[in-house]
N, C-alpha and C positions, 0 to 999 in steps of 0.2 A: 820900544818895539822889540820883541824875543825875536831872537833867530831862529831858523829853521834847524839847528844842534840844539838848540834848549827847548822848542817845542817838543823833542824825540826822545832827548832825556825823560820829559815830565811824559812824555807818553809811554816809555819804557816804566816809569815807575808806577802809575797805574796798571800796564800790561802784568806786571808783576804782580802785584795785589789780586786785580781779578783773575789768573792762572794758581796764583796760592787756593782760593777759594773754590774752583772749579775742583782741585785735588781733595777740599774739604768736603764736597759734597759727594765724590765718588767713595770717599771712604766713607760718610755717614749712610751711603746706600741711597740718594737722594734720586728720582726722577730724574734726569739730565734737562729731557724736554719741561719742564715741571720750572724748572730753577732757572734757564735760558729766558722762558714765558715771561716769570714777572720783573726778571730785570731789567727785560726790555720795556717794563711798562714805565718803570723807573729813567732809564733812556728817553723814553718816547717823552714823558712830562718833562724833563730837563731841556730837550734839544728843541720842545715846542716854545720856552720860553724864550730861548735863542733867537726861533723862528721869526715870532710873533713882532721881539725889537727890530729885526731885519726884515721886515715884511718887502719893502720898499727893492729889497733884490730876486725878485721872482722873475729872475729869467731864464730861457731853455728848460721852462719846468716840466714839459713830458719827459724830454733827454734825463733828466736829471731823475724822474722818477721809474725810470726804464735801470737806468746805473744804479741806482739804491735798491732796486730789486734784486737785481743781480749780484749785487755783493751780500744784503741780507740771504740769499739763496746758498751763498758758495762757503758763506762765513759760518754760518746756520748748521751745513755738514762738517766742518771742518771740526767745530764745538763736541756736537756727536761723539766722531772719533775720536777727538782729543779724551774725554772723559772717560769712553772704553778703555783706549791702550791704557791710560791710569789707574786702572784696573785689573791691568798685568804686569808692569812695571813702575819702576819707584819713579817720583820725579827728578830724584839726580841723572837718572839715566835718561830719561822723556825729555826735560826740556835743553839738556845741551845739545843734544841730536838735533833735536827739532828745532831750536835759535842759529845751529849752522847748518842746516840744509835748508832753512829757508830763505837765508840771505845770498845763497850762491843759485837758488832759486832765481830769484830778482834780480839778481847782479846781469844775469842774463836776458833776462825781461827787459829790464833798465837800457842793456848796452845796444839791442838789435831792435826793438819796438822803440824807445822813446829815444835814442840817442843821444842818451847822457853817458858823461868821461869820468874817467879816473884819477885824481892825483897819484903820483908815487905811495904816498904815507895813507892815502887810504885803499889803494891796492894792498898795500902789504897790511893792512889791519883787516880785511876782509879774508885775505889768503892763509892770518895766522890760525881763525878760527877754525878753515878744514879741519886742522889736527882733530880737533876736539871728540871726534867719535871713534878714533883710534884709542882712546886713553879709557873710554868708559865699555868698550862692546870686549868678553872675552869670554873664557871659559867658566870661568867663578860667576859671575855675572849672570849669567846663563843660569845656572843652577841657584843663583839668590831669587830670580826673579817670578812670578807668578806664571809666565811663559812671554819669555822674549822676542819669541818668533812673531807672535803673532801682534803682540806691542809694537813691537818694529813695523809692520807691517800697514796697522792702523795709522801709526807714526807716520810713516811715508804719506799714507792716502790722505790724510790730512793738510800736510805740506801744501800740496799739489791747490787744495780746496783753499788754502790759506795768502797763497801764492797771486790763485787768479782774485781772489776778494779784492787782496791788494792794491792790485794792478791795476783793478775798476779805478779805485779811490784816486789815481795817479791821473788815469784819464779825462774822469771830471774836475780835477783841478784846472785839466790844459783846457777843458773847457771852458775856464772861468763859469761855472758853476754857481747856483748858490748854494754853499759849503753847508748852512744850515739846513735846508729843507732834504739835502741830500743826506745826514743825519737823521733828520725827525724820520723819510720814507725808509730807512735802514731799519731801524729800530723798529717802524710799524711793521714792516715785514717782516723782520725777525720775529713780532709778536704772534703773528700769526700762523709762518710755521711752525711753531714749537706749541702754539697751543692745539694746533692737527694733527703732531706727532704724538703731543702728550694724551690728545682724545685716541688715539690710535693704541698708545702703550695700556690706558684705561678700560677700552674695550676688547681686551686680549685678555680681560681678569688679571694684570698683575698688579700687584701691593707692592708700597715704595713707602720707604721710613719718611715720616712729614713733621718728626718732633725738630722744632723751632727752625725749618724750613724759612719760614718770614726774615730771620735773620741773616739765612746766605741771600737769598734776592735781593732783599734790599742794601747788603754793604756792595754785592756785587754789580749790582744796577749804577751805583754810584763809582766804584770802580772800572766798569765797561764804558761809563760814558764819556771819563776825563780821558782813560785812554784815545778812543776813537775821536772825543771832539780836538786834543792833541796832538796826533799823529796827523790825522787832516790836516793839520796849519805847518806840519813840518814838510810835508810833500810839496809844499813849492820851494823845496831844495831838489838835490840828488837823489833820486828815489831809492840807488843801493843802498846809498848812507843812511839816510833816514829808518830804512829796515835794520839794518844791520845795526843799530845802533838801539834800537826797540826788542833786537834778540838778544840784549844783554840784560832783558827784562827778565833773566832766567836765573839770578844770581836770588831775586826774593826769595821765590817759591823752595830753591831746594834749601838755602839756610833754614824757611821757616820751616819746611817739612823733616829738614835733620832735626831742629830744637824738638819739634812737637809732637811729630811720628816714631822720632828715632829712628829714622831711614838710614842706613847704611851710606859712610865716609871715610874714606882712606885718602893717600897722594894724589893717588891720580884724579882725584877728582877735585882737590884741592890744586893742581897744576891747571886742569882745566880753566877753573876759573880762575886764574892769575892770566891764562890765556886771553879769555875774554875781558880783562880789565885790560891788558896788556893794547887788544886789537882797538878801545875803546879810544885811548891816548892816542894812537895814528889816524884817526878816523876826526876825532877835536878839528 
């Protein structure tokens, strides 16, 4: 039986994959709602086979289908955002920000709503991470960036949208939930707002590059769903931990985007994530 540290690792490392590929498609110029659509179609068949084995746990299932709306709703905007501000800035800058403001997000979610504790070693592996958007926000930065203001800003909104999705996910576990159908109704709602916003971007006349589109959906489909079916099984831990431990999901995306983009890397971004490997050891 994995523990609820190594469901978060293997969820961090999907997280990671599927955020590489979201940057992939903002730079090929891809639909956002377009690429969200069919991955969730990909999700939706995965989590129905789950489903189908587990049939026999179908309980609290309006509750349950009330909370996978909810989280496909909040996770759905968050996505959005995410892919814009990537659009204004690089992801070295995007995801260290956005991996420690969303775990000081939760920490406080965690500590006042669901009344979970802290060890010593993982307070202080949560508290190393603040640094980290001291080291990457300055003046150079600024002027490397597409427009940082306003990245930052999507950044933030994001958060907030990523925070409460979360939080859903936490809830219906205390519910003993069925973990799976709460997945399959995630996914289906995800499919279907993305394919109202993508009919939406459609009937505005705009054109969106679709050369070999098939191949972000489907790696990312398969990416978004080991994530989410992983991180579910890590939440019957510590919910800070379990986050905070999935924001160090940030170390793929910028290495693959320095190799492949040649994105912009100096110390301090290299100190950063020593940070985040650092916080990751206290937190074990």
């Amino acid at each position: 039986m994995l523990t609820s540290f190594t469901y978060a690792l293997l969820s961090s490392l999907f997280a990671g994959l599927y955020s590489f590929f979201l940057k992939v498609a903002a730079e090929k110029k891809y639909n956002s709602s377009e690429v969200i659509m069919y991955s969730n179609i990909v999700g939706i068949f995965l989590s129905a086979l789950f489903l189908l084995y587990h049939y026999e746990l179908f309980n609290l299932f309006y509750i349950t289908v009330i909370f996978s709306f909810l989280n496909a709703f909040f996770y759905f905007l968050a996505s959005l955002t995410r892919i814009a501000s990537l659009k204004d800035i690089d992801t070295t800058i995007y995801f260290p920000i956005y991996k420690t403001i969303w775990p000081i997000f939760i920490l406080f979610i965690s500590a006042f709503y669901f009344g979970d504790s802290l060890t010593n070693a993982e307070f202080i592996g949560i508290a190393l991470g603040i640094v980290i958007p001291l080291l990457l926000i300055n003046r150079t930065e600024n002027k490397r960036q597409m427009n940082l203001k306003r990245g930052l800003i999507l950044l933030l909104i994001g958060t907030v949208f990523t925070s409460i999705s979360a939080s859903i996910g936490k809830i219906t576990m205390n519910f003993e939930a069925n973990v799976y159908l709460y997945m399959f109704g995630t996914m289906l709602f995800g499919f279907f707002l993305s394919m109202l916003n993508h009919r939406r971007d459609l009937s505005k006349g705009n054109t969106y590059n679709r050369k070999h589109i098939k191949r972000i959906w489907l790696t990312n489909g398969l990416f978004y769903f080991g994530w989410v079916f992983f991180f579910v099984q890590s939440l019957t831990g510590n919910l800070a931990v379990a986050y905070t431990i999935n924001s160090f999901s940030i170390l793929i995306p910028i290495m693959l985007s320095v190799f492949i983009y040649k994105e912009h890397f100096d110390m301090k971004k290299w100190i950063a994530i020593f940070l985040t490997i650092i916080s990751l050891i206290f937190l074990k």
